[in-house]
C-alpha positions as CSV (number, residue, x, y, z in Angstrom):
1,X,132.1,130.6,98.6
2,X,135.2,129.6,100.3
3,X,135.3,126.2,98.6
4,X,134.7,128.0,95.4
5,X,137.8,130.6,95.9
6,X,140.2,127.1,97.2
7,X,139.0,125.0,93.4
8,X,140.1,128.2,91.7
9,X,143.2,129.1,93.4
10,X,144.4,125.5,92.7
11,X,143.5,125.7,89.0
12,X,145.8,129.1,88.6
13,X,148.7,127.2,90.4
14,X,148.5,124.2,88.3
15,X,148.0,126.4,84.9
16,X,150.7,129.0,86.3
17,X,153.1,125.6,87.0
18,X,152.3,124.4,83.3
19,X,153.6,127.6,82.0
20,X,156.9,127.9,83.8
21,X,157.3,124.2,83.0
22,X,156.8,124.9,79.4
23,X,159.6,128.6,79.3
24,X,162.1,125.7,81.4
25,X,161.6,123.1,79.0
26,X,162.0,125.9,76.0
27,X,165.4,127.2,77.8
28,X,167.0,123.7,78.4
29,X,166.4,123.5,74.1
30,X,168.3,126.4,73.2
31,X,171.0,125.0,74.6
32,X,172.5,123.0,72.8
33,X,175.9,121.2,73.2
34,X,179.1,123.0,72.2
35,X,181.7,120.6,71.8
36,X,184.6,122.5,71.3
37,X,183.1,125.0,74.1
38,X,183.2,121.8,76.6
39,X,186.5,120.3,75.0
40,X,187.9,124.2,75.7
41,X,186.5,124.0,79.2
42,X,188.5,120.6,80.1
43,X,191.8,122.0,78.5
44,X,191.8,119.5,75.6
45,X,193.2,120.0,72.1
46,X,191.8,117.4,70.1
47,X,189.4,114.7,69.6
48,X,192.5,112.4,70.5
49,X,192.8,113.5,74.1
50,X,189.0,112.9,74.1
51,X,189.9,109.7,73.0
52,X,191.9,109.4,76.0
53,X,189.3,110.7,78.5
54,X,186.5,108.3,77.2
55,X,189.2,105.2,77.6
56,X,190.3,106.4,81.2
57,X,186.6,106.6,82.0
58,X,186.0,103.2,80.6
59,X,188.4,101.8,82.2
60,X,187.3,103.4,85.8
61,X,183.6,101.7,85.0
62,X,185.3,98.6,84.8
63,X,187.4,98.7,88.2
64,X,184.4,100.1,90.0
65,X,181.9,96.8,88.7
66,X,184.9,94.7,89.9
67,X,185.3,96.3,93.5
68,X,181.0,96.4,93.5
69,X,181.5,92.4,92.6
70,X,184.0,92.1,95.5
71,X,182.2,94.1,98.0
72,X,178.9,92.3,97.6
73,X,180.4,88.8,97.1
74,X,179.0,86.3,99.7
75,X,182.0,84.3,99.9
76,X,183.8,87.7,101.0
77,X,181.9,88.8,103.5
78,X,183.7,91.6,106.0
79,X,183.3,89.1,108.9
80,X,185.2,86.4,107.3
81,X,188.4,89.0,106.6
82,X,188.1,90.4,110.2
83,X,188.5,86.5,111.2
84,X,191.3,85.8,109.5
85,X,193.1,88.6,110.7
């Protein structure tokens, strides 16, 4: 009987999971994005300032793939600055 009890406590967790997967999934669709909410939230006026964040960013990207390029170079290897020094 104790095998029994174990197969059906594991069903009712993995039924009971499916449900609370299914009321998160249903919450995370209600919300929906508020644009002027989030351009509110970041003290911005216009879609021109956005403008200005989503160039900023871009240009971040960029500086980080060039210092990721640098840092992972072979030919600049820590070693070889530390002996130049």
């Amino acid at each position: 009987m104790e095998g029994m009890e174990f197969v059906l406590a594991i069903v009712a967790i993995v039924f009971g999971a499916g449900i609370i997967n299914n009321f998160i999934k249903r919450g995370q669709e209600s919300k929906g994005l508020d644009l002027d909410a989030l351009m509110d939230e970041l003290g911005l006026s216009d879609m021109d300032d956005m403008d200005k964040y989503k160039k900023k960013i871009n240009d971040l990207e960029e500086r980080v793939q060039v210092l990721e390029k640098l840092a992972t170079s072979k030919k600049h290897t820590l070693a070889d600055e530390i002996e130049r020094l």
